[in-house]
C-alpha positions, 0 to 999 in steps of 0.5 A, a space after each residue: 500500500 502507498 504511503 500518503 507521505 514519504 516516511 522518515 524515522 528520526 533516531 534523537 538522543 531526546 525529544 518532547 517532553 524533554 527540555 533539558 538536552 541541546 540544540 539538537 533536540 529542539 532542530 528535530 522538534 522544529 522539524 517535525 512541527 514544520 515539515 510533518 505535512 510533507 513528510 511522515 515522521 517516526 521517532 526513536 529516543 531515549 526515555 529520559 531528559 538529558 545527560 544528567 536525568 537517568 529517571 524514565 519519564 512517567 508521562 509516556 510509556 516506555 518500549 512503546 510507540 506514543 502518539 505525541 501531537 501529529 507524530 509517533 514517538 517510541 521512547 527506548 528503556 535504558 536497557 534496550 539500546 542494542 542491535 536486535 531492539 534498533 533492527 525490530 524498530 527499524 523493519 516494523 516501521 520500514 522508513 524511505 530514509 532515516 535520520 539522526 541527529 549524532 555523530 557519535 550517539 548509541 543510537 547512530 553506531 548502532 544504526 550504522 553496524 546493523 547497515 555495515 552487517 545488511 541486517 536492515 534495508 537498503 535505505 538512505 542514512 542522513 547524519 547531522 552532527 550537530 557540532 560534534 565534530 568541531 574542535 570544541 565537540 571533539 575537546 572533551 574524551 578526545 582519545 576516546 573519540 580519536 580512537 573510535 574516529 580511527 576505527 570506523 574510518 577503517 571499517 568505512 563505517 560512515 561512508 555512502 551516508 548523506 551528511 546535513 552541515 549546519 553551516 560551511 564550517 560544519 561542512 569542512 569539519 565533516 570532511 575532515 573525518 575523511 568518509 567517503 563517498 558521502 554527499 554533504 548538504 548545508 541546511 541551517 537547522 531549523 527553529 520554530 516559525 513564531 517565538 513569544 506571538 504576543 511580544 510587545 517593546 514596551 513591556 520590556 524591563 526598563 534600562 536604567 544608565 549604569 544597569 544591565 540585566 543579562 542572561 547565560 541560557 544554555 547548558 552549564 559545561 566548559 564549552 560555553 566558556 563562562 569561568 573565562 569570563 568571570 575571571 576577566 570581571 572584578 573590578 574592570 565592570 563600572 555598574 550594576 551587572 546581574 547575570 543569571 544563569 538557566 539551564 542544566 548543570 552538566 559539569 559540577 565541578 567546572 560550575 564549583 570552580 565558577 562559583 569560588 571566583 562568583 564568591 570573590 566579585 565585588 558588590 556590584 556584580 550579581 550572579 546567580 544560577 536557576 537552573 532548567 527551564 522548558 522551552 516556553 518558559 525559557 523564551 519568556 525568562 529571556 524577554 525578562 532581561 536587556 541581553 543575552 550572554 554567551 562567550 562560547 567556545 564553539 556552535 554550529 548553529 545555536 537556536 538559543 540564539 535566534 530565540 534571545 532575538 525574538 525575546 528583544 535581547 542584543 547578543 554578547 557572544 563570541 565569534 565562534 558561532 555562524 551569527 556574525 557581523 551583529 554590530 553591523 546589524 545593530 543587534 549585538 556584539 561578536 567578539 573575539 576572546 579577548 577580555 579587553 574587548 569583552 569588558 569595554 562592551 560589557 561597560 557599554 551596555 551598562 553605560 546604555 540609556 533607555 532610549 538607546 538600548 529600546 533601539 537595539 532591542 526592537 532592531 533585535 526582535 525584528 532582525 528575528 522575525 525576518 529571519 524566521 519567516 525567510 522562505 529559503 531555511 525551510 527549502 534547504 532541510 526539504 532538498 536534504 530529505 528530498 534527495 534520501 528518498 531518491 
């Protein structure tokens, strides 16, 4: 019998209910709600939240196919993440393509052996790294990824897949592990079509001189730098600076080395962290506060990113991600990782009056807006499923 849409089974380290993971997660998520007219999703995940949640989820049931909003969702028990688990799924579903969003996720090993041991179909296999393969992404474990990188380039593990790159760089990084014979599409990962429907600029929190309210939104690990910045802050900030950190705690110990230099600032900076948030109280959190702060060793794409501009908050993030050139546009900063720089925008925007910084905001919310509406996003993911389904 012809299937109605073409159908893609979506293997994602997590997905809804969860909150806690990365980007990738929301890229998958995005996906499905924009493209499920077009296309047919299945998806396979864990059946808990994140790195640091082991506990199953209760809402769901677990080893089981849910119906969660338009899509089926089979959510896998810690301990049947094996071969003969992943080939049942994969033959009672029988996908015109699958997807996944890891490079180096149980989920895609496994997927890739059962396809180098022919013991599931012919079917075209897209990989999206997600940033793994970036020398941030391969910094932590790295003779361990070094040796498995080894191992399968050897066996040809990853050859004849098909590869989507977030951006160029991403594209280079993937070549870099030399698989062969695989095609490699850049398709930005894809956010949501709307963020905070009801935003209006009067409502944001006002912007007294001297003052500024930022927020770190991301997962807490050594990746996103931000012990580097508080080593740079001390008596070099001239004004009330509060920065507030959400998101999961993945790495204690980086965060106790944090908290012993957070113990140390002067009186006028404020630091305090509060831990996840769901997506949608994440973006409101974010319309709380005049900027959103990131000095980041590294993203392929970063989704917090377009979401703290439609929130209306100025970017002060590095140069290490795609979103580049943001004082040109008038929506924030990329700087390089050099304190000296750091600390003068940081004074800047204390230094920013409330007309000024409304300016910025409002240019930020509508840089967002045109961006998410921007036809060809959507056009580049769909030629990248178009072409696994030849």
């Amino acid at each position: 019998m012809k299937r109605e849409k073409p159908c893609i089974l979506i293997f994602s380290e997590y997905y809804r209910p969860g909150y806690k993971s990365g980007g990738g997660m929301r890229t998958v998520a995005n996906m499905v709600d924009r493209l499920g007219d077009r296309f047919d999703f299945r998806i396979v995940t864990h059946d808990h939240d994140g790195n640091l949640d082991t506990a199953p989820y209760t809402t769901v049931a677990i080893d089981e196919w849910n119906q969660i909003g338009e899509t089926s969702v089979h959510y896998v028990g810690g301990n049947n993440v094996k071969l003969s688990v992943l080939r049942r799924l994969i033959l009672r579903v029988a996908p015109d393509a699958i997807y996944t969003n890891s490079f180096f996720s149980p989920f895609t090993i496994l997927l890739l052996q059962l396809r180098k041991l022919k013991l599931i179909p012919k079917t075209r296999i897209i990989i999206a790294p997600c940033g793994e393969l970036s020398d941030a992404g391969l910094g932590k474990s790295t003779r361990k990824k070094d040796l498995f990188l080894r191992f399968a380039k050897t066996v040809g593990l990853y050859n004849d897949v098909l590869w989507k790159a977030s951006t160029d760089l991403e594209r280079i990084e993937i070549e870099r592990i030399g698989a062969k014979r695989g095609e490699i599409f850049i398709a930005p990962d894809l956010p949501a079509r709307h963020f905070l429907a009801d935003y209006e600029q009067i409502a944001k929190p006002e912007k007294k001189t001297g003052e500024a309210r930022m927020i770190f939104f991301s997962r807490f690990v050594r990746k996103k730098n931000f012990k580097w910045l508080l080593e740079r802050l001390g008596d070099n900030v001239g004004g009330r600076l509060i920065i507030h950190i959400y998101g999961p705690m993945e790495d204690a110990a980086y965060w106790n080395e944090c908290q012993q230099i957070i113990k140390a600032l002067p009186e006028n900076i404020e630091v305090e962290a509060y831990g996840p948030l769901p997506h949608e109280a994440g973006l409101e959190m974010m319309f709380q506060y005049h900027f959103f702060l990131l000095p980041t060793l590294g993203e392929n794409f970063g989704h917090v990113f377009i979401e703290a501009l439609a929130a209306g908050c100025p970017l002060l993030i590095s140069d290490r991600t795609p979103w580049l050139g943001l004082a040109d546009k008038g929506i924030g900063w990329d700087l390089p990782l050099d304190g000296e720089k750091w600390i003068e925008t940081i004074n800047n925007c204390l230094s920013m009056d409330a007309e000024d910084y409304s300016q910025m905001s409002a240019a930020a919310r509508e840089y967002a807006e045109k961006w998410l509406a921007d036809p060809s996003i959507e056009k580049a993911t769909i030629a990248v499923l178009n072409e696994s389904i030849r």
